[in-house]
DSSP file (Angstrom, degrees, kcal/mol; ACC not computed):
  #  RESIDUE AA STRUCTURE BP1 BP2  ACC     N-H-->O    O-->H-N    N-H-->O    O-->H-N    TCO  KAPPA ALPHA  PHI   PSI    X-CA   Y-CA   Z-CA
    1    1 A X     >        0   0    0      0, 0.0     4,-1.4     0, 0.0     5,-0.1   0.000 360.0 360.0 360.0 -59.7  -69.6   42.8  -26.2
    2    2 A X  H  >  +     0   0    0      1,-0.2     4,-2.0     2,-0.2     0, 0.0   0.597 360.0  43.2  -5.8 -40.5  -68.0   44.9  -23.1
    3    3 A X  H  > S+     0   0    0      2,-0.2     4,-2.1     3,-0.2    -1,-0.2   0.884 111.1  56.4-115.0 -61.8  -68.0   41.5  -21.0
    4    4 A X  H  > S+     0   0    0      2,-0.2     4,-1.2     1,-0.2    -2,-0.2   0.642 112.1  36.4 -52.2 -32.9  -66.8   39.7  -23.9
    5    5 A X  H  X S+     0   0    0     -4,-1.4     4,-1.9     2,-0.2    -1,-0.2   0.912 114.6  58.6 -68.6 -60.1  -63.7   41.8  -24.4
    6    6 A X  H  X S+     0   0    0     -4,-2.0     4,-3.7     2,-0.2     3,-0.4   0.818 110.9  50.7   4.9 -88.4  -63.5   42.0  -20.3
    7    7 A X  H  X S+     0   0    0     -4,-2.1     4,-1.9     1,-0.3     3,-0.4   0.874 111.0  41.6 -22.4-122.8  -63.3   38.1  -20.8
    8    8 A X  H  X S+     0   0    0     -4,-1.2     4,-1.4     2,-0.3    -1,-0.3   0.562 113.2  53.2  -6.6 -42.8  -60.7   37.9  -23.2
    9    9 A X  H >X S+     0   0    0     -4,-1.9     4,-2.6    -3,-0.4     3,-1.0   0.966 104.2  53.0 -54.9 -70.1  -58.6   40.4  -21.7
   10   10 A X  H >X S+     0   0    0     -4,-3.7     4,-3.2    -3,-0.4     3,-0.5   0.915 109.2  55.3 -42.1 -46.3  -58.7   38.9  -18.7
   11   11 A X  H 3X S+     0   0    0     -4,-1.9     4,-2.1     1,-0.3    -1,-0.2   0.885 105.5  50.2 -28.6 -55.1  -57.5   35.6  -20.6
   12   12 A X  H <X S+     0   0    0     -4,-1.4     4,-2.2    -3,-1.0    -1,-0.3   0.674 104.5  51.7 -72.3 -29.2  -54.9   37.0  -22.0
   13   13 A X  H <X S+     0   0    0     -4,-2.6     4,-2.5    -3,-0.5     5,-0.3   0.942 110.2  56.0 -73.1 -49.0  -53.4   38.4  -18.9
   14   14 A X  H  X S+     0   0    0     -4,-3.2     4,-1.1    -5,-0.4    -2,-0.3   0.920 109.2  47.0 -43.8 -54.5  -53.9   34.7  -17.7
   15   15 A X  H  X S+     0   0    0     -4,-2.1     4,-1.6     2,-0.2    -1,-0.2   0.749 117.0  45.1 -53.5 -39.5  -51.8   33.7  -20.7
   16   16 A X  H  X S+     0   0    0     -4,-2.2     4,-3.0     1,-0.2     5,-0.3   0.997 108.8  49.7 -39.4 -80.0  -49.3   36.2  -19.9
   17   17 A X  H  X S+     0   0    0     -4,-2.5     4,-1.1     2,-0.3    -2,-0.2   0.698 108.9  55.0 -37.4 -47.5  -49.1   35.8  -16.8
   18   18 A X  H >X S+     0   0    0     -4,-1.1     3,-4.5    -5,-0.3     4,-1.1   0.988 109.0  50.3 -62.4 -79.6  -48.6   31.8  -17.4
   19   19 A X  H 3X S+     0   0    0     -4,-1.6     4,-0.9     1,-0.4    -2,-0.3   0.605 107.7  49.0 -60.2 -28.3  -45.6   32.4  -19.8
   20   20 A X  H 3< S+     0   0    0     -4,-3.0    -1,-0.4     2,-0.2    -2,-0.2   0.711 113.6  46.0 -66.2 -24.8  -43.8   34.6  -17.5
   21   21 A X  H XX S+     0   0    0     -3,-4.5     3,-2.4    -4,-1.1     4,-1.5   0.985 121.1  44.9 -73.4 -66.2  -44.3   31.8  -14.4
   22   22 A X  H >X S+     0   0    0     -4,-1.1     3,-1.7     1,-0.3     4,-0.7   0.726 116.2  44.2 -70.9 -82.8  -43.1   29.2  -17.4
   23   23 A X  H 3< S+     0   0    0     -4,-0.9    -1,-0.3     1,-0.3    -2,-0.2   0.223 111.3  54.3 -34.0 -13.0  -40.1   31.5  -18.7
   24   24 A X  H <> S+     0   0    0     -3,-2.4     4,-2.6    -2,-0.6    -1,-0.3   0.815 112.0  43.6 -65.8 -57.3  -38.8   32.4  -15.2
   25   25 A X  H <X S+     0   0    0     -3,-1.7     4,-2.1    -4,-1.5    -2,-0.2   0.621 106.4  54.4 -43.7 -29.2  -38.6   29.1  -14.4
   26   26 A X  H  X S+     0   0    0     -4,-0.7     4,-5.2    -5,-0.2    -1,-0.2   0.774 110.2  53.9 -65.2 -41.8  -37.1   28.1  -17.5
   27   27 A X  H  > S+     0   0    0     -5,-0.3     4,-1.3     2,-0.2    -2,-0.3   0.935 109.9  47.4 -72.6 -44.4  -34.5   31.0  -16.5
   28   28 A X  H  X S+     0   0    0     -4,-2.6     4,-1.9     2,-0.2    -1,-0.2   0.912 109.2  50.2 -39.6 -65.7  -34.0   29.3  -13.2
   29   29 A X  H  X S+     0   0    0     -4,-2.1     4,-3.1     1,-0.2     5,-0.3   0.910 108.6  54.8 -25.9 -71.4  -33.5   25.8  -14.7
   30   30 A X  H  X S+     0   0    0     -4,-5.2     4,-1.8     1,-0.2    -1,-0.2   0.874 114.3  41.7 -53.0 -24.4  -30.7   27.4  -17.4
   31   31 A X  H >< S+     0   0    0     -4,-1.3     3,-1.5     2,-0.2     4,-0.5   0.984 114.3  49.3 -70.3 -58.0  -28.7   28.8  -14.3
   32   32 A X  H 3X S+     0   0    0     -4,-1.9     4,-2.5     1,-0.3     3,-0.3   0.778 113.4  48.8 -17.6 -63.0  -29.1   25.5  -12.1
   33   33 A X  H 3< S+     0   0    0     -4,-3.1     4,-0.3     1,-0.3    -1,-0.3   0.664 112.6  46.6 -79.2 -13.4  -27.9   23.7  -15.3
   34   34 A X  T << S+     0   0    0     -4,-1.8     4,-0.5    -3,-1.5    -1,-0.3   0.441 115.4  48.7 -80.1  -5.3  -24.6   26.2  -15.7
   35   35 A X  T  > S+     0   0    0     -4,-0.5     4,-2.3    -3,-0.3     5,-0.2   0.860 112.6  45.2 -62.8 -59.5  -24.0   25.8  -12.0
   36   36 A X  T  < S+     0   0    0     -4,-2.5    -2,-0.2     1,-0.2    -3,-0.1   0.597 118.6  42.8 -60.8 -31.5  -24.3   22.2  -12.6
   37   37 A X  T  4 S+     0   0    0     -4,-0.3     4,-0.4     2,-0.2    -1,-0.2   0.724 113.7  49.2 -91.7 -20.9  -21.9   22.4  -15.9
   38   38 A X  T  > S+     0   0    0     -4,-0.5     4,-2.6     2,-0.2    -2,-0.2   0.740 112.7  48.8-109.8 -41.3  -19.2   24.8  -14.4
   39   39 A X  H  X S+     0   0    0     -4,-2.3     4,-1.1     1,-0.2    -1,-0.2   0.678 111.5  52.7 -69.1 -21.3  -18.9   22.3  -10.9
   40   40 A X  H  > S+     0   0    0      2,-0.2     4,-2.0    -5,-0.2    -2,-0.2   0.785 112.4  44.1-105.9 -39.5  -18.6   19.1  -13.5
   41   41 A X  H  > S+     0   0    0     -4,-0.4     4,-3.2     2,-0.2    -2,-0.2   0.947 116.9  43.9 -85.2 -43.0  -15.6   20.9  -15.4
   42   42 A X  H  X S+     0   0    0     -4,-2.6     4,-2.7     1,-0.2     5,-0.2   0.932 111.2  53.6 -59.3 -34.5  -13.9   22.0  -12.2
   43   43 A X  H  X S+     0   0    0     -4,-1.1     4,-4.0     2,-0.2    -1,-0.2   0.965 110.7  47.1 -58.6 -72.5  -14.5   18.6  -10.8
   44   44 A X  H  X S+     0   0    0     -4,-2.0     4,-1.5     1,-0.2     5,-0.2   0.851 106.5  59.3 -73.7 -17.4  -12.6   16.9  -14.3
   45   45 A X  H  X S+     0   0    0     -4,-3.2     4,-1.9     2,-0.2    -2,-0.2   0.988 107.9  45.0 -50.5 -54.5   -9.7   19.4  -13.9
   46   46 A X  H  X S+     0   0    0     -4,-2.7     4,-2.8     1,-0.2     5,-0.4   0.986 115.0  47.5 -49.7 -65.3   -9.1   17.8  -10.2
   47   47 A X  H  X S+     0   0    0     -4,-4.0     4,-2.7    -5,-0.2    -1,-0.2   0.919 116.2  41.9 -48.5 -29.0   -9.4   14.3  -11.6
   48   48 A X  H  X S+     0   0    0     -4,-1.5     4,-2.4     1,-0.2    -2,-0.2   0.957 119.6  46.7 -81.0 -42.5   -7.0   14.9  -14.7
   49   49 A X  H  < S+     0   0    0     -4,-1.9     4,-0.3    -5,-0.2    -1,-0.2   0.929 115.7  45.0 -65.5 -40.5   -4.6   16.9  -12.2
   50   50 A X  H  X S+     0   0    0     -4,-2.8     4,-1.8     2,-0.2    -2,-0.2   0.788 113.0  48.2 -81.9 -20.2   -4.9   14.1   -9.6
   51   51 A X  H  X S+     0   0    0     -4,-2.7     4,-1.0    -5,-0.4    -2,-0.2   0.952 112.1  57.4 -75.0 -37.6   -4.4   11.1  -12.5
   52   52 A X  H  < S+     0   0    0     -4,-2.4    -1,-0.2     2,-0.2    -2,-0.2   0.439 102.9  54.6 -31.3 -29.3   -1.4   13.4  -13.5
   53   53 A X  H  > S+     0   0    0     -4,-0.3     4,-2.7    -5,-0.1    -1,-0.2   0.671 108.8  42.3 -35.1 -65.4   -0.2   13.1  -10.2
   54   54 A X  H  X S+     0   0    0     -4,-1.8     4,-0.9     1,-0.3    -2,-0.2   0.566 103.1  60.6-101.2   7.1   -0.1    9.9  -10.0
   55   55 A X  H  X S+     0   0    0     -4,-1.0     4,-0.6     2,-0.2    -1,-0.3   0.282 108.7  49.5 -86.6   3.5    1.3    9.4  -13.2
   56   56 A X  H  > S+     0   0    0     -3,-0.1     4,-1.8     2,-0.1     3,-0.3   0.850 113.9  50.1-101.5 -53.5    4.6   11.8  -11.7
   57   57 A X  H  X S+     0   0    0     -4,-2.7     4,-3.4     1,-0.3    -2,-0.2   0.797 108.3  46.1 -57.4 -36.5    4.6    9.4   -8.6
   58   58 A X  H  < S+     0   0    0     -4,-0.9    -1,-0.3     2,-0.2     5,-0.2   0.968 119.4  50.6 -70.6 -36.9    4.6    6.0  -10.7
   59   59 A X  H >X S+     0   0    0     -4,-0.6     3,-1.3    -3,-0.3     4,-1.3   0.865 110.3  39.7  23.5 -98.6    7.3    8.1  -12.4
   60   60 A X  H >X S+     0   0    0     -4,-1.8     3,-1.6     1,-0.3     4,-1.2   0.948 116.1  55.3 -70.5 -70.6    9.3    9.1   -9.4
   61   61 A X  H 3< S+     0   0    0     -4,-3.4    -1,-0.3     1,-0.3    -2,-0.2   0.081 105.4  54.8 -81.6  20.8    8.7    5.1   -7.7
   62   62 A X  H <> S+     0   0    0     -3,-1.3     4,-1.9    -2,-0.5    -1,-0.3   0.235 110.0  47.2 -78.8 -34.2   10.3    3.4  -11.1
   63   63 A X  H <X S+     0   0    0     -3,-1.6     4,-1.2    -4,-1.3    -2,-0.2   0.822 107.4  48.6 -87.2 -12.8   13.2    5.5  -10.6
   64   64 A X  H >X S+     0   0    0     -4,-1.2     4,-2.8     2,-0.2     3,-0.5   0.903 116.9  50.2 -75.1 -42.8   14.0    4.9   -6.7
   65   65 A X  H 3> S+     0   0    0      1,-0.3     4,-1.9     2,-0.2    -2,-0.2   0.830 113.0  43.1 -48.0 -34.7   13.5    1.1   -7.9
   66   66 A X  H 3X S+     0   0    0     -4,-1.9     4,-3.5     1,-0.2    -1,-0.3   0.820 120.6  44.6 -68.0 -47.5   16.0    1.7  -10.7
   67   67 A X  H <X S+     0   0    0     -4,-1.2     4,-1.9    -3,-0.5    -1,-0.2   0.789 112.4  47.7 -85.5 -32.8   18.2    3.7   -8.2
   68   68 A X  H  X S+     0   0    0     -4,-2.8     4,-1.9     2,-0.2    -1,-0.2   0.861 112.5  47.1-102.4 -40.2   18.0    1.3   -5.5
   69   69 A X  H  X S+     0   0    0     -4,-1.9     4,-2.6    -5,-0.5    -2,-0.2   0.906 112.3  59.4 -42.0 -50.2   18.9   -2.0   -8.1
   70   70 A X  H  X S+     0   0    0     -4,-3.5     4,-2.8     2,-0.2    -2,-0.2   0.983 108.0  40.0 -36.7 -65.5   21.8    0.8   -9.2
   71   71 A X  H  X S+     0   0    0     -4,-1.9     4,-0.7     2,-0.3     3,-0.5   0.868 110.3  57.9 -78.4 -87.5   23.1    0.7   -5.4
   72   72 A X  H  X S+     0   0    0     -4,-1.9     4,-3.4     1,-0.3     5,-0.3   0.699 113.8  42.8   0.1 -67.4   22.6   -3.4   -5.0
   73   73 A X  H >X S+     0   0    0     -4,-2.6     4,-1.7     1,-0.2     3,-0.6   0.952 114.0  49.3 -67.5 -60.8   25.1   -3.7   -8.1
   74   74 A X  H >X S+     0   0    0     -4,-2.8     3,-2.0    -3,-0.5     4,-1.9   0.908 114.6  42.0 -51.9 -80.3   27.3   -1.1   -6.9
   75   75 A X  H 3X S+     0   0    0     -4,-0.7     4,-2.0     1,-0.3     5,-0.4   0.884 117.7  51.4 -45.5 -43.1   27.6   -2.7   -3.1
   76   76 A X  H <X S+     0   0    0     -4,-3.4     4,-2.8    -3,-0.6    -1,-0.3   0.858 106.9  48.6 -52.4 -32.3   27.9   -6.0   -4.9
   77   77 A X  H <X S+     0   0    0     -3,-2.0     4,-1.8    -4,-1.7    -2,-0.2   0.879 113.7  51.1 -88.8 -40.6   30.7   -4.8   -7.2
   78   78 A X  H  X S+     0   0    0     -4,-1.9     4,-1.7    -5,-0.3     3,-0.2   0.937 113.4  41.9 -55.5 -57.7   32.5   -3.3   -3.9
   79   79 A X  H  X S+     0   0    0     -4,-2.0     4,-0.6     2,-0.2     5,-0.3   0.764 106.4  59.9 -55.7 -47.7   32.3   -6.6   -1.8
   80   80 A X  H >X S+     0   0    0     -4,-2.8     4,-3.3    -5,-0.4     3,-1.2   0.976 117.0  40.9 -52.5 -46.3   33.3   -8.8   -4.9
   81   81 A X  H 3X S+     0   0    0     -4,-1.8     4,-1.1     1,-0.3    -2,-0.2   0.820 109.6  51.6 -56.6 -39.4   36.5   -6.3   -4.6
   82   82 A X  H 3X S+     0   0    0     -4,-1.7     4,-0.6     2,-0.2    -1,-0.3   0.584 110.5  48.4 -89.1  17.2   37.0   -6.3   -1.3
   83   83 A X  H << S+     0   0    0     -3,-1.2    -2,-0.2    -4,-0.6    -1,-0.2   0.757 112.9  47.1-101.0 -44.0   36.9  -10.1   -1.1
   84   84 A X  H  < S+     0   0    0     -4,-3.3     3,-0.4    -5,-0.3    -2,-0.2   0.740 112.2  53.0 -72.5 -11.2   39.5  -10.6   -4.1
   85   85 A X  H  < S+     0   0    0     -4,-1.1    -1,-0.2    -5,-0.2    -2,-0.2   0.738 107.9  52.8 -97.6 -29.8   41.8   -7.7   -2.3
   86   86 A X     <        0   0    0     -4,-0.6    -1,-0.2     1,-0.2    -2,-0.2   0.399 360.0 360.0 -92.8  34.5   41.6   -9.9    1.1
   87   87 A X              0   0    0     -3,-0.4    -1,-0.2     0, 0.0    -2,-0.1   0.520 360.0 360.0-117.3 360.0   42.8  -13.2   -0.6
């Protein structure tokens, strides 16, 4: 009976002993995977800040084109003048 209990104890410590390995590990895994979740959101801030970006630059290069069309018609509109003021 001694031996048997012995036995069984010892089991149980084994069993412990298992679930504390498993449940560390487990604890490892959850950090790993908040590491893993916290690098993946900083990661889509950059992309959304950099598509944001390049949505100020397509922006900003529709309006030099617009500006630069502006200045065409303006130099055209000068030239037309100064050609009707030398006839």
């Amino acid at each position: 009976m001694v031996q048997s209990t012995k036995n069984l104890k010892d089991d149980l410590r084994g069993i412990l002993g298992q679930i504390k390995d498993l449940t560390d590990n487990l604890k490892e895994r959850a950090l790993s995977l908040t590491k893993l979740s916290t690098d993946s959101s900083i990661r889509t801030e950059e992309v959304a800040d950099a598509m944001e970006s390049l949505a100020e630059q397509s922006n900003m290069a529709k309006e030099v084109s617009d500006l630069s069309t502006d200045l065409n018609d303006i130099s055209e509109n000068i030239n037309k003048a100064v050609n009707r003021f030398h006839m």
